[in-house]
C-alpha positions, 0 to 999 in steps of 0.5 A: 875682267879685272873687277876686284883685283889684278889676281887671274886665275889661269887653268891648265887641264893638259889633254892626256890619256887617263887609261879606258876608265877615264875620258880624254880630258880628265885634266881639263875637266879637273882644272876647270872646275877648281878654277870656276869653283874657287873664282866664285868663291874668291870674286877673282877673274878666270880664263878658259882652261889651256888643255894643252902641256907638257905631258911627255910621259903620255906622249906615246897615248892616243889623243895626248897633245905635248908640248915643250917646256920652252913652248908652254912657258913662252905661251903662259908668258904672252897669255900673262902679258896681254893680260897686263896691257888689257889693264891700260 
C-alpha cells in the first residue's frame, strides 16, 4: 500500500438520508470519488470509504446509521494504528 509516501487517504461517506431527490449514500458516493479522484492525482494510497459517522441530526431518517463521536473516533483511530504497524 505504502508505495510513495506514508500519506493515506481515509474517506468517510456517512450513510444519511439526503431527502427523495437523493439516494442513501450520497455522502458515500461523494467521498469516494474525491478520494479515488485525488489518489490518482497525487499517487497516494487510499482505503475504502467508512460509510458510516456521526450523523445524529439525520438519526430520526430512515436508513441513516449513527454513531457516537466516542466511537467513530476510536474506530478512525484503530484504522490509523494498524496502518502504522502494516508499515513494519
Amino acid at each position: 500500500m505504502f508505495q510513495q509516501n506514508d500519506i493515506v487517504i481515509i474517506p468517510v461517506g456517512s450513510n444519511k438520508q439526503h431527502g427523495p431527490h437523493n439516494p442513501l449514500g450520497t455522502d458515500r458516493f461523494i467521498a469516494k470519488a474525491i478520494a479515488e479522484e485525488t489518489a490518482k492525482r497525487t499517487s497516494v494510497a487510499c482505503l475504502q470509504v467508512i460509510p458510516f459517522g456521526v450523523s445524529h441530526h439525520h438519526r430520526q431518517f430512515s436508513g441513516t446509521v449513527h454513531v457516537s463521536p466516542e466511537a467513530f473516533k476510536s474506530y478512525v483511530k484503530e484504522i490509523c494504528l494498524a496502518l502504522k504497524l502494516s508499515r513494519r
